[in-house]
NUSEMI-824724 format. One line per 8 residues: number of its first residue (from 1); their letters; for each residue x, y, z of C-alpha. Coordinates in Angstrom, 2 decimals, padded with zeros to 5 digits. Layout:
NUM = a = X:Y:Z  ...;
***
This chain:
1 = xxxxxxxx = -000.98:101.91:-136.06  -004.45:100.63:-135.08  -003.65:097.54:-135.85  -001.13:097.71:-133.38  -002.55:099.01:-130.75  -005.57:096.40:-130.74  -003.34:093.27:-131.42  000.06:094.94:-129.30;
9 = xxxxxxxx = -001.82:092.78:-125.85  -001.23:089.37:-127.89  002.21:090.58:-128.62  002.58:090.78:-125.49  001.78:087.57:-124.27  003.88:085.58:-126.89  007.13:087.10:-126.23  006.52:086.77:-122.34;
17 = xxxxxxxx = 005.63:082.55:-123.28  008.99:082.59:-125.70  010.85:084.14:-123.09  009.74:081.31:-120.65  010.17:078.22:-123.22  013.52:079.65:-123.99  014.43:079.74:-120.56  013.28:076.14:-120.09;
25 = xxxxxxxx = 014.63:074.38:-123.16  018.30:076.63:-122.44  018.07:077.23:-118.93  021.69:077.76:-119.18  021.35:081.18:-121.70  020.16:083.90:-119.53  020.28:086.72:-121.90  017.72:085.87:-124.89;
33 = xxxxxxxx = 014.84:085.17:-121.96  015.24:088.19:-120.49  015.23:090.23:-122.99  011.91:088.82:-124.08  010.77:088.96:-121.06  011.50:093.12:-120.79  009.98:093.37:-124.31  007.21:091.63:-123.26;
41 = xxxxxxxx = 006.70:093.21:-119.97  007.23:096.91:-122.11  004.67:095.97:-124.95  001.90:094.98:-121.90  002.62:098.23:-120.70  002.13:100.24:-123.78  -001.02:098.03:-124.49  -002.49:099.32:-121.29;
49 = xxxxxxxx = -001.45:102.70:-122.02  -002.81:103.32:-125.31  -006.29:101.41:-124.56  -006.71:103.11:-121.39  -009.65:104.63:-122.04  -011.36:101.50:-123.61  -010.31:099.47:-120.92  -012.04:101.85:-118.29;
57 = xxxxxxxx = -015.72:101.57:-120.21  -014.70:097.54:-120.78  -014.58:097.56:-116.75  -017.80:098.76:-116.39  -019.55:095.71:-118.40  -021.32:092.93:-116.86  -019.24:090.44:-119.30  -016.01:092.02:-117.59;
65 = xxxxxxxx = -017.56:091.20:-113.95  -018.23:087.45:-115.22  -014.62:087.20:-117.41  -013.05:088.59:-113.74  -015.32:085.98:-111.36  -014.19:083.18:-113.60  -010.32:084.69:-113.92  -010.57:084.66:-109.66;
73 = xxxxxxxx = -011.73:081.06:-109.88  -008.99:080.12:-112.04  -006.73:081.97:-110.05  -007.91:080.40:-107.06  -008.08:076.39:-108.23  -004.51:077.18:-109.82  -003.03:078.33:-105.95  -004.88:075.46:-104.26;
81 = xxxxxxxx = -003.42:072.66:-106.81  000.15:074.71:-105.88  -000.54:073.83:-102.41  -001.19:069.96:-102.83  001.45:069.81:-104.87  004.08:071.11:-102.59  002.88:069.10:-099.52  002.57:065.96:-101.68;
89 = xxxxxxxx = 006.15:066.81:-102.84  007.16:067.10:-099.22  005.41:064.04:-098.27  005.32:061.56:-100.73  002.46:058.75:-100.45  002.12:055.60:-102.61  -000.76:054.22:-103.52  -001.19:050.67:-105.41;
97 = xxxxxxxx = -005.09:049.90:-106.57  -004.07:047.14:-108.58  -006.06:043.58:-107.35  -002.82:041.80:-106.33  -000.68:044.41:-105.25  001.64:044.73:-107.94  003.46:047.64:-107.27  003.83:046.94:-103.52;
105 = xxxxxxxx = 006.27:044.80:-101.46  004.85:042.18:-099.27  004.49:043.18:-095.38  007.66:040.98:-094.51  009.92:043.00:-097.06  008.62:046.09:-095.42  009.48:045.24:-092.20  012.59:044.25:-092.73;
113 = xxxxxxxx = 013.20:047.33:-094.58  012.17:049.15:-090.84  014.50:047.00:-089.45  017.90:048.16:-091.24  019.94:049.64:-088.61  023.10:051.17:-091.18  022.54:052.29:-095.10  022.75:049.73:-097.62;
121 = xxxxxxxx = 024.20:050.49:-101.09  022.83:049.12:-104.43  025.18:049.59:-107.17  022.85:048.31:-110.40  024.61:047.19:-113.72  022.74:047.70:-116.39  023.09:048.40:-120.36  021.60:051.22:-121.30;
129 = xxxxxxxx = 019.10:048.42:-123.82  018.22:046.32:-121.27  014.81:045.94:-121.01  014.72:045.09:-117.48  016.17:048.36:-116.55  012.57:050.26:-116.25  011.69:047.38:-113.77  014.52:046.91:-112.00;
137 = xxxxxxxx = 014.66:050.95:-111.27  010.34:050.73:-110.55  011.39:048.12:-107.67  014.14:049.49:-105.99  012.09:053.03:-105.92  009.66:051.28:-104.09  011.95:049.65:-101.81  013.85:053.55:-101.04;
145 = xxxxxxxx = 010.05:054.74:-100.38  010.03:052.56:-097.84  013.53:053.00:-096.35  015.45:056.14:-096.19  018.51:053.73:-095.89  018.03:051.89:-099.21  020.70:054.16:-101.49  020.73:052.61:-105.24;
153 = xxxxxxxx = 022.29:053.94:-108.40  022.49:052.53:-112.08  025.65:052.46:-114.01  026.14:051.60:-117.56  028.84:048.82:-118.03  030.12:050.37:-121.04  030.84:053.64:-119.85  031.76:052.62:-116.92;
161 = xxxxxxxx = 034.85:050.18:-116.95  036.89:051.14:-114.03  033.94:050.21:-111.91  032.74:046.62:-113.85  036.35:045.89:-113.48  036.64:046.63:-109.60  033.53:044.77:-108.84  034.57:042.24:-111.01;
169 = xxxxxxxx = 031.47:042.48:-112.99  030.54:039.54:-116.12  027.06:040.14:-116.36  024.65:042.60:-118.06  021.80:042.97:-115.14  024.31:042.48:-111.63  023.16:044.15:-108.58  026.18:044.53:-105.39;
177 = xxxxxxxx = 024.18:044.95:-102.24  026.83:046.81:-100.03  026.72:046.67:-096.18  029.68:048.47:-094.65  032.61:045.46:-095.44  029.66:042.50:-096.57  028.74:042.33:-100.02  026.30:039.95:-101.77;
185 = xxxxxxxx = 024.86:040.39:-105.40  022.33:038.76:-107.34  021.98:038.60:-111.26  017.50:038.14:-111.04  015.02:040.40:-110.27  012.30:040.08:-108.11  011.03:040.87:-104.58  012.15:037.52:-103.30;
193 = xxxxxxxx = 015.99:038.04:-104.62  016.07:041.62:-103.30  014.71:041.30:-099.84  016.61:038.23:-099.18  020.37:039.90:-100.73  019.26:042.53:-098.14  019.01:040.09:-095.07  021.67:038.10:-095.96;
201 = xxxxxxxx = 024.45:040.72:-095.81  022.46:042.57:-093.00  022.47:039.50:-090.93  025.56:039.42:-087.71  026.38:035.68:-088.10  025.65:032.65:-090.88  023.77:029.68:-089.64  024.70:026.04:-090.41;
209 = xxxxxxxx = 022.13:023.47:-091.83  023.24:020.04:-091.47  021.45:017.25:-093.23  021.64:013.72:-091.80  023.13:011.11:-093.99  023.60:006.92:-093.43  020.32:005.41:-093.57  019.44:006.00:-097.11;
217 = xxxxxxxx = 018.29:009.44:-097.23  018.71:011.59:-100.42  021.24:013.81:-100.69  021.47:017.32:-100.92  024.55:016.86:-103.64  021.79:014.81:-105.70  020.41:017.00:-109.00  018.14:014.03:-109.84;
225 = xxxxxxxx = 014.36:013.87:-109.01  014.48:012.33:-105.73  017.75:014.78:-104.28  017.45:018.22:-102.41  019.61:020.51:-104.64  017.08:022.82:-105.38  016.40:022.87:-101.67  019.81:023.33:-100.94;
233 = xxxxxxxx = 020.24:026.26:-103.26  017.63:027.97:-102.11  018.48:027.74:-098.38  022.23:029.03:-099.82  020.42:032.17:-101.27  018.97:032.80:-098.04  022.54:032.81:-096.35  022.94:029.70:-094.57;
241 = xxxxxxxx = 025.68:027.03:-094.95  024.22:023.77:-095.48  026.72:020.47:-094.36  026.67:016.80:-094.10  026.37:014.95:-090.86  026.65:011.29:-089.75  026.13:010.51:-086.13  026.75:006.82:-086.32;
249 = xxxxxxxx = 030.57:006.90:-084.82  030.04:010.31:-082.70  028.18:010.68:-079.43  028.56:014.49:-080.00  026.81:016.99:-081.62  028.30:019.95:-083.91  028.22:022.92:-082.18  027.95:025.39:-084.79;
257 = xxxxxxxx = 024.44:023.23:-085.55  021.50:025.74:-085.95  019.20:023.06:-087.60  019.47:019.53:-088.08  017.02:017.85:-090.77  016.55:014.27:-091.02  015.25:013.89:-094.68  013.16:010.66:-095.04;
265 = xxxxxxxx = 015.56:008.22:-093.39  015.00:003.99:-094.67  015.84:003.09:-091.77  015.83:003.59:-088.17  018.24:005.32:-086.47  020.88:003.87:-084.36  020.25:004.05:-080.64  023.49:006.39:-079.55;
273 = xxxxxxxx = 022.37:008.52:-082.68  018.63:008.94:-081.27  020.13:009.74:-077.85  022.84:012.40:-079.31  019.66:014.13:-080.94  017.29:013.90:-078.14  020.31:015.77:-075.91  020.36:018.19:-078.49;
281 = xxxxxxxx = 016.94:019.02:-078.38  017.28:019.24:-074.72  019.27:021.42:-074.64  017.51:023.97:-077.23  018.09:022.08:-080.29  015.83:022.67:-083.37  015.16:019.55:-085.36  012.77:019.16:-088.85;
289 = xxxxxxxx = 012.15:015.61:-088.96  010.74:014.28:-092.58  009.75:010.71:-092.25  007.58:008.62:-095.35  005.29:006.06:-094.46  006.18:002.84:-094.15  009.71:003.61:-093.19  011.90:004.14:-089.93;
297 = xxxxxxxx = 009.52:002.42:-087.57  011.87:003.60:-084.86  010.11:007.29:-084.48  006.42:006.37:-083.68  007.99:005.71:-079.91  010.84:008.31:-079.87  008.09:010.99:-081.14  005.87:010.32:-078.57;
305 = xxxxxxxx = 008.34:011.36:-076.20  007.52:015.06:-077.14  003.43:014.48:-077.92  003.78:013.63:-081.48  001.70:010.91:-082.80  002.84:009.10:-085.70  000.41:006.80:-087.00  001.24:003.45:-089.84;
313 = xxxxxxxx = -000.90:004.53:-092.52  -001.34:006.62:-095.98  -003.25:009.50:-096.22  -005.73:009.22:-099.40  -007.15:012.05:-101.43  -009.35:012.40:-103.90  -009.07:015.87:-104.60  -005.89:015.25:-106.07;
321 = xxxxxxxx = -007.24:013.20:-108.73  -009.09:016.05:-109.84  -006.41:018.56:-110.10  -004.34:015.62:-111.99  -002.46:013.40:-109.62  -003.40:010.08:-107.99  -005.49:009.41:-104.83  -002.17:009.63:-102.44;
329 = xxxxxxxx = -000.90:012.53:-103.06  -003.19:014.82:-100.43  -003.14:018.35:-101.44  -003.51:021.33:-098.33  -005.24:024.24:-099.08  -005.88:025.82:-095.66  -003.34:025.84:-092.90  -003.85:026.23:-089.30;
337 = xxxxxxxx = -002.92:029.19:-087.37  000.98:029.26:-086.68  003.77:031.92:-087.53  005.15:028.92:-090.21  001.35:029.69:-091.95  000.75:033.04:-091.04  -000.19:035.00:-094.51  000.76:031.57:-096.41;
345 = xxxxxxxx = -001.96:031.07:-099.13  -000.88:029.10:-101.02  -001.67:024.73:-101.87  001.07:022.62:-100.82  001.16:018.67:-102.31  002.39:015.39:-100.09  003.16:012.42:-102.53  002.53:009.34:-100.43;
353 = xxxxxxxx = 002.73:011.07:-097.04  001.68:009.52:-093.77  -000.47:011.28:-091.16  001.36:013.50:-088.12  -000.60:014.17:-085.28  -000.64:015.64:-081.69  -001.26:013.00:-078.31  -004.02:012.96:-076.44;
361 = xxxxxxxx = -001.71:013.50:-073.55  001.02:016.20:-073.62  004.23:016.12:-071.81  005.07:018.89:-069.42  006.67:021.62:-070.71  005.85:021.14:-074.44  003.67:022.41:-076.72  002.75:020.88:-080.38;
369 = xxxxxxxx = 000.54:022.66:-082.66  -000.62:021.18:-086.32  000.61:023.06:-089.49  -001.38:021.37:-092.09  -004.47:019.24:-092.79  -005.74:017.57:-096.39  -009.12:017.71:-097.55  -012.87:017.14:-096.21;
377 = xxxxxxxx = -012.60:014.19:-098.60  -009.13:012.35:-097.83  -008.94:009.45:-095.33  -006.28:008.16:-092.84  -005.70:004.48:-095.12  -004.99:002.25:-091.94  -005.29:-001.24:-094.32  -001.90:-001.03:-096.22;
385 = xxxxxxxx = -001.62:-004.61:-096.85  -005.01:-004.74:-099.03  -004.84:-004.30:-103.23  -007.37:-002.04:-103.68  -008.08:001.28:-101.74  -011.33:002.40:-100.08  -012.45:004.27:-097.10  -013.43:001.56:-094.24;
393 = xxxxxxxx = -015.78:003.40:-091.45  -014.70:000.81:-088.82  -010.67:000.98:-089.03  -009.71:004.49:-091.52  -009.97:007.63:-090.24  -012.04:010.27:-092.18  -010.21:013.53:-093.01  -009.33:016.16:-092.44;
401 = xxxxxxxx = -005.79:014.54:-091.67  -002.98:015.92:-090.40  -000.01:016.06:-091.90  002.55:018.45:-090.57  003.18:019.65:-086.72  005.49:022.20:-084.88  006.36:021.69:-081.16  008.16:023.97:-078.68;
409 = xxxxxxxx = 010.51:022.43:-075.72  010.77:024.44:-072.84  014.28:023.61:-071.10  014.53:022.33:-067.62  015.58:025.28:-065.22  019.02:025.98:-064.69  020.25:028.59:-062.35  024.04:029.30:-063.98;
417 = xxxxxxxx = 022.63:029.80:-067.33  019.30:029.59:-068.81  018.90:027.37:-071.99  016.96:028.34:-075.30  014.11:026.39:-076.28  013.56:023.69:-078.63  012.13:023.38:-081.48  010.86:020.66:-083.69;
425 = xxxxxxxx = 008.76:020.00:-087.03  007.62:017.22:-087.98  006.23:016.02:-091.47  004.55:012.80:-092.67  006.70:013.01:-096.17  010.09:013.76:-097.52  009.27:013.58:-101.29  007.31:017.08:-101.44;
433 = xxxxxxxx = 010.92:019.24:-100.99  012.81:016.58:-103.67  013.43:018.14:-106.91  010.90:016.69:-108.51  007.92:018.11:-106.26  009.63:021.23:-104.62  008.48:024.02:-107.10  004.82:022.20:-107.36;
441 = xxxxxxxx = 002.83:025.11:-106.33  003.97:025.88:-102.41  005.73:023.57:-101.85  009.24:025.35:-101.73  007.65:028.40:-099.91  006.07:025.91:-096.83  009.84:024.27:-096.58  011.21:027.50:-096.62;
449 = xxxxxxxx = 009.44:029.45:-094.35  009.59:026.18:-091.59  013.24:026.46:-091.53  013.09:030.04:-090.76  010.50:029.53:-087.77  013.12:026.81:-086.68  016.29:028.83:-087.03  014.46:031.34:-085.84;
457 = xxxxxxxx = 015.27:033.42:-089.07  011.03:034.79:-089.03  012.03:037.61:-091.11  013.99:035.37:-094.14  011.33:034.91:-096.07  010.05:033.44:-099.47  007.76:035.23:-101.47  005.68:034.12:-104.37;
465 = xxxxxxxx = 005.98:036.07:-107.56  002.63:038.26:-108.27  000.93:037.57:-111.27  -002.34:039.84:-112.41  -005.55:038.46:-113.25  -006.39:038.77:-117.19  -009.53:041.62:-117.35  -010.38:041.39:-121.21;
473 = xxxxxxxx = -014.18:041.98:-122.44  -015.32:040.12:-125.53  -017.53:042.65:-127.41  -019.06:041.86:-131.00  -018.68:044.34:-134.06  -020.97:046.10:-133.29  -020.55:046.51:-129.63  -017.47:048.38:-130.67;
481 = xxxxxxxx = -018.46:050.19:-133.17  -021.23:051.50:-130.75  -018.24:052.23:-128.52  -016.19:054.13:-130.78  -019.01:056.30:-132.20  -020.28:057.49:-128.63  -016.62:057.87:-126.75  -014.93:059.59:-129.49;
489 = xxxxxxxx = -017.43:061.12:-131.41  -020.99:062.00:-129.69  -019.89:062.66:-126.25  -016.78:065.08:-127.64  -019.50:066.36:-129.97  -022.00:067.56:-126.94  -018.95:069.17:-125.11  -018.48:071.01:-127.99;
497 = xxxxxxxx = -021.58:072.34:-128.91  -022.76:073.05:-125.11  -019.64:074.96:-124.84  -020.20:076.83:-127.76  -023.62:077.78:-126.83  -022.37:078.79:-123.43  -019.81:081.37:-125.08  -022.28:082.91:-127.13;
505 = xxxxx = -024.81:083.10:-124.82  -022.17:085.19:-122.56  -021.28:086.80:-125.59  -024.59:088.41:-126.09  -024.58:089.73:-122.53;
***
C-alpha cells in the first residue's frame, strides 16, 4: 500500500501521456483516451489526497520554492513559444540564407506572380517514385507563398486514370497550367518553365515574330550550327508565333507584325524593302537588326538615319583567348544601364562581330543608348585587308567597343490618333544566337530578354538556372579526429557533469 501511495503520482502521469498518444495515433477512437484520461485524472487525485500532509511540509522547503520558480519559467517560455507559433502560423514568412538564393524566385517571377488578375490552376502528374516530386512540390509552394492565386495539386497517374485520360496525359512529370478556357503545360522543371507557362496562358493576345528571309540569312527551320532553331523554340516557349517574311515583291508590311528581325543578311537589302521597313518603324515599328561585319554595306547609311553608327571593322579581344577562343570573338562582361541589362549578370560572346555605336549627332526625336561593350583590352580592327592582326594607335580604336545599341522613335504628332513608338536594336553579329553559340554562357538570355524590351513583353523573362557554390573543408586525420573527440565527446561530457553537479548541489539544499 505504501508503495502505492509514493509511486500512485507516476501512475498518474503515464496513463494521462497514453491517453494522449492514443488519442493521436487513433484520433478516430474516442473511448480508450478518455478513459485513461479519467483514470489518470482519478489516480492524481488520490495521489494528492493520500500525501496531503507530506505535500504541505514539502511546500514549505526552499527546494520546493526553486522546483516552483523554475516550473513558472517553464511555464512561461512554453506560453510565449505558443504565441510565436500561432502568429507565425497566421502569417507565414520565408526566409532563404542560402548564397545564391536557392529557395527563392527571381524578382521578375515575383512580380508577375503580383500581377495575376484571375486564379491559375496547376494540375501536377506525378508517380508516386518520381524523384522529382519533392522538388517539383518545394517550387510550386514557393510560388503559392507568393500568390494567393497560384492553386496546385499532385495526382498520381496510376490511380488516377479518368483524369490522365481527359488531359490526355503521356508523360510521368506533366504539369497543365489552367487559366479559365487557356491551357499550356510543360514536361521540365525549373523557375524559367514555370514562370513563363504562367505568362503565356495569362497573356490577352499572341505576338508574331517574323524573320526576314532572301538575302542569305539562316533560317529559323535550320537545326544545323549556323540556323536559329534553338532560338526559335525558345521564343515558342515564351508564347509567340514566329513566321517567315520576304519583302522583295510586297511594298506592304504584315500587320499582325510585333517584331521583325533581320538575322545577318549577305546582302543588302533591296531599296522598296528598306523603304517598307523604315515606314514601319515610322509608324511604331520595332525592328532587331543583326548585321556581321563585312556584309550588307547598305546599313552604315540607312542606320544613320536613326543615330546609329556602324563602323567597317572587327572588334579584337584578347580576353577571349584566355577563356579558350580566338582573338575575335569579344566577350562582355558588364553591360550598360538599360531595362534589356537591368539585373543581367551574366558574359555574353560575339564571334567575329563588328562594332555598333551611337552618332555624334542625334536626330530629333530619337534616342539610342549602348547595351554592351568588350573588354579594356579589345580594339576596333579598322585594317581588314592586312594578314596579321595588331592594335595600330594611328587608325584602330582602343576598347572598350561597342557592340550592341537600343534606340527609341518618337512618332511625328498626329491629331486623329496618336502612334506608338519605335523601337530598334541593333547588334554588330548574328552568329552569337545560331545554334552553335546560343547556349554559350548568356548568350540565349541577352537575345531573349531584347525581344521582350522590343515587343514590349518586360515581364517574359529568361532566367538562369541557380547553381550553389561547393563549401567543402579539407581537414587531415587528425584534424578530424580532434573534431570528433571534442563535438561528440568532451563538450557532451562537460554538459553532463556541470549538470550533474548543479542537481546535487540543489539537492543538498
Amino acid at each position: 500500500m505504501e508503495k502505492i501511495k509514493k509511486y500512485l503520482n507516476y501512475i498518474a502521469l503515464t496513463l494521462i501521456f497514453l491517453s494522449l498518444v492514443s488519442l493521436r495515433i487513433w484520433p478516430y477512437k474516442k473511448t480508450a483516451p478518455f478513459i485513461l484520461a479519467i483514470l489518470g485524472v482519478a489516480a492524481l487525485a488520490t495521489y494528492i489526497i493520500l500525501n496531503l500532509s507530506l505535500l504541505k511540509q514539502s511546500f514549505k522547503r526552499k527546494s520546493f520554492l526553486y522546483s516552483s520558480n523554475l516550473f513558472l519559467i517553464i511555464i512561461l517560455v512554453l506560453g510565449i513559444l505558443v504565441i510565436f507559433n500561432y502568429v507565425f502560423a497566421r502569417h507565414h514568412y520565408r526566409f532563404d540564407f542560402t548564397e545564391a538564393k536557392l529557395h527563392s524566385l527571381s524578382d521578375q517571377s515575383v512580380t508577375v506572380l503580383k500581377n495575376l488578375q484571375n486564379e491559375i490552376k496547376i494540375k501536377c502528374f506525378f508517380l508516386e517514385g518520381n524523384f522529382n516530386l519533392p522538388k517539383a512540390e518545394n517550387l510550386l509552394k514557393i510560388y503559392a507563398y507568393h500568390s494567393k492565386k497560384i492553386k496546385f495539386e499532385f495526382i498520381d497517374p496510376d490511380k488516377n486514370p479518368g483524369l490522365v485520360k481527359r488531359y490526355e496525359i503521356s508523360e510521368d512529370g506533366t504539369m497543365v497550367f489552367e487559366y479559365g478556357d487557356k491551357e499550356s503545360r510543360i514536361t521540365s522543371l525549373s523557375e524559367e518553365d514555370i514562370t513563363n507557362a504562367i505568362i503565356k496562358i495569362s497573356r490577352e493576345s499572341k505576338k508574331t515574330i517574323y524573320f526576314l528571309e532572301g538575302h542569305g540569312e539562316a533560317s529559323i527551320e535550320e537545326t544545323d550550327e549556323g540556323g536559329y532553331s534553338l532560338a526559335k523554340d525558345e521564343l515558342e516557349k515564351l508564347g509567340y508565333e514566329l513566321k517567315k517574311l520576304s519583302l522583295a515583291l510586297s511594298d506592304t508590311f504584315p500587320e499582325d507584325s510585333a517584331l521583325l528581325v533581320i538575322p545577318g543578311p549577305k546582302k543588302d537589302l533591296l531599296p522598296n524593302e528598306l523603304d517598307t521597313i523604315r515606314n514601319y518603324i515610322q509608324k511604331g515599328g520595332r525592328v532587331f537588326f543583326m548585321i556581321d561585319p563585312e556584309n550588307a554595306p547598305g546599313f552604315k547609311s540607312y542606320l544613320k538615319e536613326f543615330g546609329i553608327k556602324l563602323e567597317d571593322d572587327l572588334v579584337v579581344d584578347t580576353v577571349s583567348r584566355l577563356l579558350g577562343g580566338d582573338y575575335f570573338m569579344p566577350v562582355v562582361n558588364e553591360y550598360e544601364h538599360h531595362e534589356i541589362t537591368k539585373k543581367f549578370r551574366y558574359a555574353t560572346f560575339f564571334p567575329y562581330a563588328r562594332s555598333v555605336d551611337t552618332t555624334e549627332e542625334k536626330p530629333e526625336g530619337i534616342s539610342v543608348e549602348v547595351l554592351a561593350k568588350s573588354s579594356q583590352n579589345s580594339w576596333s580592327e579598322r585594317q581588314l585587308d592586312q594578314m596579321e592582326v595588331s592594335f595600330n594607335k594611328d587608325t584602330d580604336k582602343a576598347g572598350p567597343i561597342s557592340l550592341a545599341v537600343a534606340a527609341t522613335i518618337e512618332p511625328k504628332e498626329e491629331i486623329s490618333k496618336p502612334k506608338p513608338k519605335g523601337r530598334l536594336a541593333v547588334f554588330g553579329d548574328s552568329d552569337f544566337v545560331t545554334n552553335r553559340y546560343y547556349n554559350l554562357s548568356g548568350n540565349g538570355n541577352f537575345f531573349l530578354n531584347t525581344v521582350n524590351w522590343l515587343t514590349e513583353e518586360e515581364d517574359l523573362i529568361s532566367i538562369q538556372p541557380k547553381t550553389s557554390s561547393p563549401r567543402t573543408i579539407q581537414l587531415t586525420p587528425s584534424q578530424g579526429r580532434l573534431i570528433f573527440f571534442v563535438s561528440l565527446i568532451i563538450l557532451p561530457l562537460v554538459v553532463l557533469i556541470t549538470g550533474i553537479s548543479v542537481w546535487l548541489r540543489r539537492r543538498s539544499l
